[in-house]
N, C-alpha and C positions, 0 to 999 in steps of 0.2 A: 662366177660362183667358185670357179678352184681356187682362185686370189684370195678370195674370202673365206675359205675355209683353210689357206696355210694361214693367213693373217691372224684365223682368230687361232688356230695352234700352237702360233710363236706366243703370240698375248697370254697363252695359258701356262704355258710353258714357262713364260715372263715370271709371271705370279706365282708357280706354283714352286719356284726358286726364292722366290721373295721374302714366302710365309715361313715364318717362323713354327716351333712344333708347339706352342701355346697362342689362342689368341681369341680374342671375342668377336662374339658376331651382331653387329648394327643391322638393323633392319627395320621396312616400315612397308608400308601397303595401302593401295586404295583400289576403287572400284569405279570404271567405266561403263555403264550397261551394267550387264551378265560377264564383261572379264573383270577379274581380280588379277592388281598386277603387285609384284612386292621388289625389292629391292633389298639385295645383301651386299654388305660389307667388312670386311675384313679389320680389325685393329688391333692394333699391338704397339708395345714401344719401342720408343728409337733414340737415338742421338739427336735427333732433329730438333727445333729450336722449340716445337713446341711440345716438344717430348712423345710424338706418337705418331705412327701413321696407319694410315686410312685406305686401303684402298677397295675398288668396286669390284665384286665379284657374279654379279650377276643382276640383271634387269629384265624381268620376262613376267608375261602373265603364265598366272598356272594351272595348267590345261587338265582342269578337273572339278565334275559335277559339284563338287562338294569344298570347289576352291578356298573357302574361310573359314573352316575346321580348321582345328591342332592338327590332326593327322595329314590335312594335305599340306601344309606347313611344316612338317617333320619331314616327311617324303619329299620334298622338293630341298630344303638344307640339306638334307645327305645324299642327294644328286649331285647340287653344285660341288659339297667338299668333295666328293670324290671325284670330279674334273679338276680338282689341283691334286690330287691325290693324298688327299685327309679325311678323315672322320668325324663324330662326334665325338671320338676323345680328346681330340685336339682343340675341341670350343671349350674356356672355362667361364664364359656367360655371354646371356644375353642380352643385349640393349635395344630397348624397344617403348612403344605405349604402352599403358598400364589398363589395356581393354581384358577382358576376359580370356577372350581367345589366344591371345597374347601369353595371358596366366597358364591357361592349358598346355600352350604349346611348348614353355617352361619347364614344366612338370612333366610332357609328353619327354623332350629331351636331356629330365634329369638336371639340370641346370638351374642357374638364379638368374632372375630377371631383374636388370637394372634399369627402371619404371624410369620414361622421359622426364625431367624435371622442368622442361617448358610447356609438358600437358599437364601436369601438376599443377601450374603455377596459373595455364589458364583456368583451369577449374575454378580453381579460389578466383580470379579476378571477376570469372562470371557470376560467381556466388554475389558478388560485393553489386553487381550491377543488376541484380536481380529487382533489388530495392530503386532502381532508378527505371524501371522499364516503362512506367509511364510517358517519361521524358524522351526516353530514347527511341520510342514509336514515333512520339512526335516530331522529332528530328528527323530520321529516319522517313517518314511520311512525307515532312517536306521536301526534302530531297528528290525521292521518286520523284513527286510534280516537277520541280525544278531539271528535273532529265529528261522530261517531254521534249517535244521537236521546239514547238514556239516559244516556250518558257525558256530551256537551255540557250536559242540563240536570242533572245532578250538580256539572258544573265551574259552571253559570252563580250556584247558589248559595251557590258561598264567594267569586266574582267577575264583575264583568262583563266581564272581556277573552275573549273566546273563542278559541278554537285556530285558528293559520295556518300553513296550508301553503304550499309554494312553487313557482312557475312555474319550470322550469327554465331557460329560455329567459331571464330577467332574473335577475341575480344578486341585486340589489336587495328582489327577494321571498325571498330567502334569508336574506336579511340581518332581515331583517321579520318571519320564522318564529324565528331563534335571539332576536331580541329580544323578544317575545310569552311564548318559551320561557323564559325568563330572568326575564321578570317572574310569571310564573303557575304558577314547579316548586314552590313550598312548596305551593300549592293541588292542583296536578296530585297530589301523594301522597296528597291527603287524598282522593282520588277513589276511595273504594270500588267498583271495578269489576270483574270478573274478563276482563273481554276487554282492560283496559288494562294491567293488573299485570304480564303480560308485556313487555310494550315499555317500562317507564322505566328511564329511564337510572342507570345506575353514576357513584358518585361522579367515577371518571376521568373518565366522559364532560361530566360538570357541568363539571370544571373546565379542558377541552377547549370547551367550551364558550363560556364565560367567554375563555379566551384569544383565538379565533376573534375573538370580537363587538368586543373590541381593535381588533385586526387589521384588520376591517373598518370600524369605526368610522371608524377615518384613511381609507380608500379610499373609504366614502359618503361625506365632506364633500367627495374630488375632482369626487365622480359629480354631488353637488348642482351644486358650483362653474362644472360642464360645464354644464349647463342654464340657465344664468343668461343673460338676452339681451341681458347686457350683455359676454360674451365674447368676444370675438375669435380669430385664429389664432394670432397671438403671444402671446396669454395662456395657450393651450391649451399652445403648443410649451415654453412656461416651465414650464406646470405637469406635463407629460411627462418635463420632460427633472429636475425636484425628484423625480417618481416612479421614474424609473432608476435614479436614485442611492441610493435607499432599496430598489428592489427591483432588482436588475440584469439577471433576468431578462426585465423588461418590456418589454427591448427589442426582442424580437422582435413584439412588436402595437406599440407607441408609439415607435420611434426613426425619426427621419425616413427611414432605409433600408429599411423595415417592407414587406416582401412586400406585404401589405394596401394601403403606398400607392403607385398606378399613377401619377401624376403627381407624380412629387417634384420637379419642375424649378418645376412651376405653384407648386407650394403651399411649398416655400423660399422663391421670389423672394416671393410674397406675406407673408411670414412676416417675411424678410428688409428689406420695403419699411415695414412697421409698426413693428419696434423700430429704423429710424433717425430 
């Protein structure tokens, strides 16, 4: 434990020479049980190739009744910056999801919040698949069976790709199940099963199918594109305003008016400061 606690004093000591006196703070959070755990990062820019860096400041759940409030959320930020020896004058925003609490804890620390642009973009994509959920039960339903014990080692010997189902919560595993499905229905027939025979799908649905993965196909290469860490906000705001145009509904998650975003003055002018 003494190792471990100069190691972690050099590391802070590391970072806390590193940080610049301006810089934003990345952060996300989820929940195990009753712990809520969050994750802060540091960034700012650099010479670096891809113009910024990133580094981790802190990994912990946060050891309070009331862990997913704003306030425990603010109280836990001005702990960590003051283990590098900074404040909240030194954050000039936030980068995070665009949940409520998130909005609070914005507001809690006086700051603008720079709302994820790949929760953005899944919202809209779930929106568009709302209209195919019929399908996508069905899919998804055959699947389960196909991941039973006898069915799976039926399907594993005319294949090795096994059945995927999908997280509803990312669209992206959706998109991952009708492609699975797509590579594996001439084998799926062959599956002699009587708890499967019921759930395959109808020619219609095949070629509903088929359409769908289209469809999506074009919106996975945006969702890739979003991930990239070499993107910016002007790149994003370009590639938003390419997907309105093709989908014109999307403007209600992606147009800079978007209910979802609570800062549009912040995140314009930033937007606006990049493509001059």
């Amino acid at each position: 434990m003494k190792y471990m606690a100069k190691l972690s004093d050099s590391v802070e000591k590391k970072i806390s020479a590193m940080l610049p006196n301006s810089f934003a703070i990345v952060f996300d959070g989820w929940s195990i049980g009753s712990t809520h755990y969050v994750a802060i990062f540091a960034t700012f820019p650099t010479d670096d190739a891809i113009g910024y860096k990133k580094v981790l400041l802190s990994f912990s759940p946060i050891n309070d009744e009331d862990s997913l409030s704003a306030i425990a959320h603010y109280d836990y930020l001005s702990f960590v910056l003051e283990v590098y020896g900074k404040n909240m004058s030194n954050v000039v925003a936030l980068i995070g999801d665009n949940c409520s609490v998130n909005v609070a804890f914005a507001r809690r620390c006086g700051l603008p919040l720079v709302g994820c642009a790949s929760h953005r973009f899944n919202l809209f994509v779930n929106d568009i698949l709302t209209d195919y959920e019929p399908l996508l039960e069905a899919v998804n339903d055959l699947m389960k069976k196909l991941k039973n014990l006898i069915p799976a080692a039926k399907l594993r010997r005319l294949t090795p790709l096994a059945a995927k189902t999908r997280n509803v919560t990312r669209w992206s595993s959706t998109y991952a199940m009708l492609r699975r499905y797509s590579d594996t229905k001439h084998f799926i027939r062959q599956v002699n099963d009587r708890s499967v025979l019921p759930y395959l799908l109808s020619s219609d649905q095949d070629k509903e199918v088929d359409k769908l993965l289209l469809l999506l196909a074009d919106l996975n290469s945006a969702t890739v594109a979003l991930q990239s860490e070499v993107a910016t906000m002007a790149f994003v705001r370009v590639l938003f305003d390419e997907t309105m145009r093709t989908y014109p509904s999307a403007r209600s998650r992606l147009g800079v008016d978007a209910d979802i975003v609570h800062f549009q003055d912040f995140e314009n002018a930033v937007v606006n400061n990049l493509l001059q």
